[in-house]
C-alpha positions in Angstrom: 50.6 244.3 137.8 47.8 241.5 136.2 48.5 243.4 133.0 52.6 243.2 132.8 51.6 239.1 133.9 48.9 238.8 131.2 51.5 240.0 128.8 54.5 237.9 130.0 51.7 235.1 130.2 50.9 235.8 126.7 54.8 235.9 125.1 55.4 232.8 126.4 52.3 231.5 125.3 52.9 232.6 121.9 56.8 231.4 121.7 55.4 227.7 122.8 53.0 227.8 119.7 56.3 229.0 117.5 58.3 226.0 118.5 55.8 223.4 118.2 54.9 225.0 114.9 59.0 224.8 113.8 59.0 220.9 115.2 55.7 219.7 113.7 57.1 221.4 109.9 59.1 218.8 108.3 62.8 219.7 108.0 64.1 220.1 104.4 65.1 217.2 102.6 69.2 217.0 101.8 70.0 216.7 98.9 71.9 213.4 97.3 73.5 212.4 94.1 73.4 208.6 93.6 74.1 206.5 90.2 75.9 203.0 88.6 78.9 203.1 86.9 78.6 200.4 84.4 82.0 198.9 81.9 81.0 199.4 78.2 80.4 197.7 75.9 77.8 195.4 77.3 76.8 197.6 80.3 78.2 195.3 83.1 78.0 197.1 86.2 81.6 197.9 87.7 82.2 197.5 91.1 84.6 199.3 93.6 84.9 202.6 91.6 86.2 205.2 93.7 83.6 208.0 92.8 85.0 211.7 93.3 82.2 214.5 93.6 83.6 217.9 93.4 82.5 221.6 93.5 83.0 223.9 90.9 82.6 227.0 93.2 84.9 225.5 96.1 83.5 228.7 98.1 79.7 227.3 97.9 79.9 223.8 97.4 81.9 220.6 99.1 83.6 217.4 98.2 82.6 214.1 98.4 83.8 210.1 97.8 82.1 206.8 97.5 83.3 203.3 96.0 80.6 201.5 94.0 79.2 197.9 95.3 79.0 194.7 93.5 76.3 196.2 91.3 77.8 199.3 90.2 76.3 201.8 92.4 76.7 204.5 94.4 75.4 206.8 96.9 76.0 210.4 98.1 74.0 212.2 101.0 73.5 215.2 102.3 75.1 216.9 99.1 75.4 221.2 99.1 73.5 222.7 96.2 75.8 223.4 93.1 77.4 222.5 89.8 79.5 219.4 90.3 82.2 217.4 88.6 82.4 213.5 89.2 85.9 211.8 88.4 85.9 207.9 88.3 88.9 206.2 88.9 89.6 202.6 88.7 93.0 200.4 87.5 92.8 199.6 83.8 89.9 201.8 83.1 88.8 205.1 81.5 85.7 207.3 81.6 83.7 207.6 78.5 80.5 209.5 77.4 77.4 208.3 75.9 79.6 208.5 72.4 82.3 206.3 73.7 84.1 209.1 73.8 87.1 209.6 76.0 85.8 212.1 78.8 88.0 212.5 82.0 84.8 214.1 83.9 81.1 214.2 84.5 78.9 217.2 85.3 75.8 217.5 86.8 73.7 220.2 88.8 71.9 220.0 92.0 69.3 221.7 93.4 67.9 222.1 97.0 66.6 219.3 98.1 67.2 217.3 95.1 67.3 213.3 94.8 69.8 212.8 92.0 69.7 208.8 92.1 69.3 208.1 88.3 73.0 208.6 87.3 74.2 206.6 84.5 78.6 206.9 84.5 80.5 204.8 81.9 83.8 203.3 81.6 86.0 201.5 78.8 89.1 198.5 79.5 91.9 200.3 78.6 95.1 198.5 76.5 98.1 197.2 77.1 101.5 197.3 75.2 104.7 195.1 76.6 107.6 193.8 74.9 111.1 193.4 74.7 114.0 195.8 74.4 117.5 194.2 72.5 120.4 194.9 71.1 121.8 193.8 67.4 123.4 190.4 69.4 119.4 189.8 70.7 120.8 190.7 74.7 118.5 192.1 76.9 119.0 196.3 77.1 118.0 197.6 80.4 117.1 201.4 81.3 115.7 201.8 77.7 113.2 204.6 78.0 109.7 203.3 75.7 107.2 205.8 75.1 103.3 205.5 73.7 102.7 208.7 71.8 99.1 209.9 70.7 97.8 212.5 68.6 96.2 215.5 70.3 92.9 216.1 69.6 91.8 219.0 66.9 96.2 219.3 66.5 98.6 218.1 64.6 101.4 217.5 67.7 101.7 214.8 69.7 101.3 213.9 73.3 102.7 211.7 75.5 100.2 208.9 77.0 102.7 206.2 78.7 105.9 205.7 79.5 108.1 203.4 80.8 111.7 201.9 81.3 112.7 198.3 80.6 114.4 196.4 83.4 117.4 193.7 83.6 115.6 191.5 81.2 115.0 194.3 78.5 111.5 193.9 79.4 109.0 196.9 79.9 105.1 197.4 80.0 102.5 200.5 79.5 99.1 200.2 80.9 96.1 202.6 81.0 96.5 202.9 77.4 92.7 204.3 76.0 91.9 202.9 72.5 93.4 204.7 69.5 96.6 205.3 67.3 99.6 205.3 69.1 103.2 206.2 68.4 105.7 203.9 69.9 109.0 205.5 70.7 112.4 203.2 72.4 115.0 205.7 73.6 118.0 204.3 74.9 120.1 205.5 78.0 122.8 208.1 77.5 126.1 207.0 76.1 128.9 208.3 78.6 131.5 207.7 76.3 130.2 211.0 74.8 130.9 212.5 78.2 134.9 211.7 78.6 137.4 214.0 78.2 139.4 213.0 75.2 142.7 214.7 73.4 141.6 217.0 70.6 141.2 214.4 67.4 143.0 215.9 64.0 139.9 217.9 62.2 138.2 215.9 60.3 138.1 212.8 62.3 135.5 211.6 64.5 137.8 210.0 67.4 140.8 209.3 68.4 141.5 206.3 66.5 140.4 207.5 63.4 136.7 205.1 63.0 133.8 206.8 62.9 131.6 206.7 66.2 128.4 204.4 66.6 126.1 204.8 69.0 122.0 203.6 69.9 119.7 206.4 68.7 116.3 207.0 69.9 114.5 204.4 67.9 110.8 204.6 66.7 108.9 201.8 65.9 108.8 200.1 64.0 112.6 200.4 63.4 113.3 204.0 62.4 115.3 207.0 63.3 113.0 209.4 61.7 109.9 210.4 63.2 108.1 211.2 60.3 108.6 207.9 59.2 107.2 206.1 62.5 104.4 203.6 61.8 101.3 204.2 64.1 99.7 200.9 66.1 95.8 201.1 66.7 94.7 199.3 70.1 91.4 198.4 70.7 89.4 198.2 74.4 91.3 195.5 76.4 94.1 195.0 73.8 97.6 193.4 75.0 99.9 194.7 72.1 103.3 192.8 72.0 105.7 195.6 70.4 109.5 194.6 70.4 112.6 196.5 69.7 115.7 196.0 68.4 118.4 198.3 68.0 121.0 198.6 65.8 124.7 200.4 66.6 124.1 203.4 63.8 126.8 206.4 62.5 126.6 209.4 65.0 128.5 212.8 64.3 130.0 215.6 66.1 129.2 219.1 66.8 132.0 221.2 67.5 132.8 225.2 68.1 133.8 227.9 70.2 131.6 229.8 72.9 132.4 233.9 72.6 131.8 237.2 74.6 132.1 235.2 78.6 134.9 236.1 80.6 137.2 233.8 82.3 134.7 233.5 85.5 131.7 233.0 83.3 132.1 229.6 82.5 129.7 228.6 79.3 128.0 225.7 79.1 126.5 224.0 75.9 123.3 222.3 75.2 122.0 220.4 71.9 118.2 219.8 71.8 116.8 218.0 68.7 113.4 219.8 67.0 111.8 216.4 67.1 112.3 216.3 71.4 113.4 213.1 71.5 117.5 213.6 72.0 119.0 216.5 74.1 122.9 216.5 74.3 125.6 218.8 76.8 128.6 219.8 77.3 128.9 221.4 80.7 132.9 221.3 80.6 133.3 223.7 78.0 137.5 224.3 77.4 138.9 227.6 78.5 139.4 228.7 75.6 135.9 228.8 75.0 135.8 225.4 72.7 133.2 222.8 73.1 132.6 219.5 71.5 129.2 217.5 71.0 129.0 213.7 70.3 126.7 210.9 69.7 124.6 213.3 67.8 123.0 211.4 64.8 121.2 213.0 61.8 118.7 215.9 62.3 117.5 219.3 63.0 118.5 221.1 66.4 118.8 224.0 68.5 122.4 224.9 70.1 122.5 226.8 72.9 125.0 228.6 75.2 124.9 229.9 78.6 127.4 231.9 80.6 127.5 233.7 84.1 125.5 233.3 87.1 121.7 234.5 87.9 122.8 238.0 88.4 123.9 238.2 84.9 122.9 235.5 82.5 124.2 235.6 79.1 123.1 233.4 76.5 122.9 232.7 72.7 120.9 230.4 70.5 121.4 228.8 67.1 119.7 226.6 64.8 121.7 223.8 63.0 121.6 220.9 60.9 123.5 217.6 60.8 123.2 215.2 57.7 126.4 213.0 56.9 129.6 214.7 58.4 130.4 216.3 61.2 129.2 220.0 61.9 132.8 222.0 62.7 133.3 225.9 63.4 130.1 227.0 65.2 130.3 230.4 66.9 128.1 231.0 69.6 128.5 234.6 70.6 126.5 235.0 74.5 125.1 238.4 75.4 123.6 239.5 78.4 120.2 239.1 79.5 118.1 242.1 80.4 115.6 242.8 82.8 111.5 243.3 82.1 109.7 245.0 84.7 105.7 246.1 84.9 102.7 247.5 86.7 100.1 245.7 87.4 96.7 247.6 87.9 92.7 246.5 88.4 90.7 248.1 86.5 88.1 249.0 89.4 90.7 249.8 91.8 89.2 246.4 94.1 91.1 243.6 95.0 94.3 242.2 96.4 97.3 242.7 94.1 99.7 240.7 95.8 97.2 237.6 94.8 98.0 237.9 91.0 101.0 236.3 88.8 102.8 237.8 85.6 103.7 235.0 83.0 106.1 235.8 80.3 106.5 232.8 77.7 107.9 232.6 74.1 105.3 233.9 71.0 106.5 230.8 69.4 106.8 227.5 70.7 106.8 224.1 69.0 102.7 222.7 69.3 104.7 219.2 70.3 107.2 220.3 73.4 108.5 216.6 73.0 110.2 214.6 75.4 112.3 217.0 77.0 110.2 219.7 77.6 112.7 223.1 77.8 111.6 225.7 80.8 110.9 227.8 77.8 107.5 226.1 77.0 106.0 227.2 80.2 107.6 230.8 80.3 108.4 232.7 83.6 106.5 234.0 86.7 107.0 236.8 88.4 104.9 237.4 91.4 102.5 240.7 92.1 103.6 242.7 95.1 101.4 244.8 97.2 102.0 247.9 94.9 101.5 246.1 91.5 105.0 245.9 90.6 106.9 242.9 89.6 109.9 242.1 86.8 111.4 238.9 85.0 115.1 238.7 85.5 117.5 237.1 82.8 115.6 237.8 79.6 116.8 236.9 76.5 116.3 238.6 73.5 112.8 237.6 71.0 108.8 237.4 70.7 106.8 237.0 73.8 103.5 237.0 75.1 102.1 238.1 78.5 99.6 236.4 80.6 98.3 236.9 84.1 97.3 234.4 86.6 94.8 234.8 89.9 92.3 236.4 91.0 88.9 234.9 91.8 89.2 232.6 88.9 85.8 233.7 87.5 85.3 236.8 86.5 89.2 238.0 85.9 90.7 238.4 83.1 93.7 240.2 81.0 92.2 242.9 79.6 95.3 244.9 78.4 98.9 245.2 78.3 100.7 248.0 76.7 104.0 249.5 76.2 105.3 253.0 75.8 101.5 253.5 75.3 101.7 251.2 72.6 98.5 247.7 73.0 100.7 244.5 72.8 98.5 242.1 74.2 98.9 239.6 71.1 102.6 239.8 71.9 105.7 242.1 71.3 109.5 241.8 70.8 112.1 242.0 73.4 115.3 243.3 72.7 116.3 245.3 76.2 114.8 246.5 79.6 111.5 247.7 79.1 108.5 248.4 81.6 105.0 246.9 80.7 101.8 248.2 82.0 99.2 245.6 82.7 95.0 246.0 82.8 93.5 243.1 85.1 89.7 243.2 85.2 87.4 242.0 87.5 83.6 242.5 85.6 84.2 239.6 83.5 81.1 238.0 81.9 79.6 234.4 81.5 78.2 232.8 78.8 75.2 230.4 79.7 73.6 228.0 77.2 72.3 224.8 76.5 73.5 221.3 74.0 70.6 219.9 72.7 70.7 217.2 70.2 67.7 217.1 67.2 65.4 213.7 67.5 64.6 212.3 64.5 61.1 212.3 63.5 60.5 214.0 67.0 59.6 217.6 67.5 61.4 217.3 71.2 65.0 218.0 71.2 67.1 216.1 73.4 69.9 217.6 76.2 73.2 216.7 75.3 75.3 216.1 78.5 78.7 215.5 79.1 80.0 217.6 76.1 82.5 219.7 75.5 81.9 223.6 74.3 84.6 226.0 73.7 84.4 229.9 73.4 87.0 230.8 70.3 88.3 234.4 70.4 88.5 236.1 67.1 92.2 235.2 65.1 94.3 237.9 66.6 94.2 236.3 70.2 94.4 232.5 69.1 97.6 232.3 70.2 96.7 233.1 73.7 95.5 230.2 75.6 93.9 232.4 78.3 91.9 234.1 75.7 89.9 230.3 75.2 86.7 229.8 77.4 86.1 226.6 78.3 82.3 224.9 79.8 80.7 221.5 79.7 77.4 220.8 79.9 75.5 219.3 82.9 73.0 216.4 82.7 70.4 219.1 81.2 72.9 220.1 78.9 73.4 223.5 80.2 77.1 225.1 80.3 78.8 228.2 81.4 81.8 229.6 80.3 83.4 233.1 82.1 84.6 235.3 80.1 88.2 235.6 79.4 
């Protein structure tokens, strides 16, 4: 009995030590990301900043906000181990790096524990460009569309950085606008004259009274039709940049032919899209007979295309044509039915939830500048993964494509094949009728892992480059497949990953 006491005695002897011992041990210390955010040039600290802190591995890591004070700073506590991405947001201002750079985003790693309170984040003024929208009698035009333009980086296209619409006093402003070259683009409001059922004119004439038809065309500045011929303006930080407009009435033609192969229910509709994107024209009443007539259209290169049916059966048909200095007369667009793709999705190490995954079918061949009126056909069509792997595209016209695959983990997934009648077409394939693809997804994707450093002069210590940029390039054959790029940027020790893709 004093023996079974002693012992009892003797646990809870020993359990009283424990605890004190786990009290008197100091608790780890949380760690905490604080910095300043500070306007460039000059370094002036930049109060109320809203700060975003982000995970990378939303799985691991958490989210955080702060606003800086009247000195530019900021501070985060109690901040979950991991890689990290910090957005700054603030009216009338963009992030930059060290460079002066644009840069949207900020990385850093924290450790355990970690005090990371020496931050340094930078931002630029951005520019302005207002003015004044008018017609060839100097009245206000309202519900003008004006568009800033910008080169994409690396690329030849453009992108579209601002946009706006003028209002009763022609008036219109784009903000936010981060110093550059621009392309400024007025685009007036759709005639609906072109939209009114009119008595068939004799051939050859443009209306019904015999003149030829004027109409406001998408204007670029500073005062052309063409966009090759559009002058660029350069804004500097904090530039206000008065650009006005005025535009003139100019000689529009017509586009006119006859829709074949729908039946009576399978009322066709037409659509006009210029190569530039910056005019799209329709006819949605086409006649019964199948006829259809375009107007307003002024000179350029376009793409005329046809529809017919319902969802069930789509038909379509596609033609490229020119108009220069007369009207464009006999087109025949002859619709054929659409087909059906389907496929069978598989991962490689049998692991996973199918039903999590997404097919993407898009177009081989698409325009690097979409334009202003960006067609469905740029971003292709899903088709969702059911429990079994299958899934299939409905209404598929005939051409070049390219497959893609989205979901999974987001890390370590990735395309690995796709083939046909045995056949690889991963880098794409043409379409012509049903056909059944068979799809590789795998999950043992790998990561590349390096560091930026930048060479000191005179200095046998290299510096870490943070903040940059670094991008995995496949070899040739897969350039056209986006998903094939690896993308990383480096932390403030200029480390990057990149998964494998």
């Amino acid at each position: 009995m004093m023996t079974r006491s002693f012992a009892l005695a003797f646990c809870i002897f020993s359990a009283v030590l424990l605890a004190s011992a786990q009290d008197s041990a100091p608790a780890q210390k949380a760690a905490s990301i604080a910095g300043t955010v500070v306007q460039e040039p000059g370094s002036r600290p930049l109060k109320k900043v809203l700060v975003q802190v982000i995970a990378e591995d939303q799985k691991q890591g958490g989210n955080y906000t702060a606003s800086t004070d009247a000195d530019g700073h900021f501070h985060i506590e109690n901040v979950v181990p991991g890689r990290y991405r910090i957005f700054l947001e603030k009216a009338g201002f963009d992030g930059v790096n060290a460079r002066g750079l644009q840069s949207d985003v900020n990385v850093v790693a924290v450790q355990a524990g970690q005090s990371l309170d020496d931050l340094l984040l930078r931002m630029l003024p951005t520019a302005i460009i207002s003015g004044r929208v008018t017609d060839e009698d100097g009245d206000p035009m309202s519900g003008v569309r004006v568009v800033a333009q910008r080169k994409k980086p690396g690329k030849t296209g453009k992108e579209g950085a601002a946009a706006g619409s003028t209002n009763d006093l022609g008036e219109y402003r784009l903000s936010g606008l981060f110093p550059g070259q621009y392309w400024i683009v007025a685009m007036p409001p759709p005639d609906f004259r072109d939209y009114e059922r009119q008595e068939k004119s004799p051939r050859g004439e443009n209306s019904s009274d015999g003149q030829p038809d004027t109409h406001y065309l998408t204007t670029y500045y500073p005062g052309t039709y063409d966009d090759m011929q559009a002058a660029t303006v350069t804004l500097k930080a904090g530039d206000e940049m008065p650009i006005n407009f005025a535009l003139l009435p100019a000689r529009t033609y017509r586009v006119r032919g006859m829709v074949t192969g729908a039946t009576s229910g399978q009322k066709p509709a037409v659509e006009l899209v210029a190569k530039a994107g910056d005019s799209i024209h329709a006819d949605n009443d086409v006649g019964p007979d199948g006829q259809f007539e375009l107007r307003g259209i002024g000179p350029g290169s376009y793409v005329l295309r046809a529809s017919a049916g319902a969802d069930s059966q789509l038909l379509t048909a596609r033609q490229e044509i020119s108009v220069v200095a007369a009207d464009v007369e006999g087109v025949r667009l002859g619709v054929q039915p659409s087909f059906t793709i389907s496929g069978h999705l598989r991962i490689e190490n049998g692991k996973g939830n199918l039903a999590q995954y997404a097919a993407n079918l898009r177009q081989a061949e698409l325009p690097e500048d979409p334009g202003f009126f960006i067609s469905p056909e740029f971003f292709g069509a899903n088709a969702p993964v059911d429990r079994s792997g299958n899934f299939e595209w409905k209404n598929v016209n005939p051409g070049n494509y390219i497959v893609q695959v989205y979901g999974g983990d987001g890390q370590s997934t990735f395309l690995k094949s796709v083939t046909l009648s045995g056949r690889d077409i991963t880098t794409g394939f043409t379409a012509a009728g049903p056909a059944t693809l068979e799809l590789a997804v795998s999950t043992s994707g790998g990561m590349i892992e390096g560091v930026v450093v930048e060479k000191a002069k005179d200095v046998d210590n290299d510096y870490p480059v943070a903040n940059a940029t670094v991008v995995a390039v496949p070899e040739e054959k897969f350039r056209k497949l986006l998903d094939h790029f690896g993308v990383g940027s480096t932390d403030q020790h200029g480390r990057f990953t990149i998964p494998a893709a």
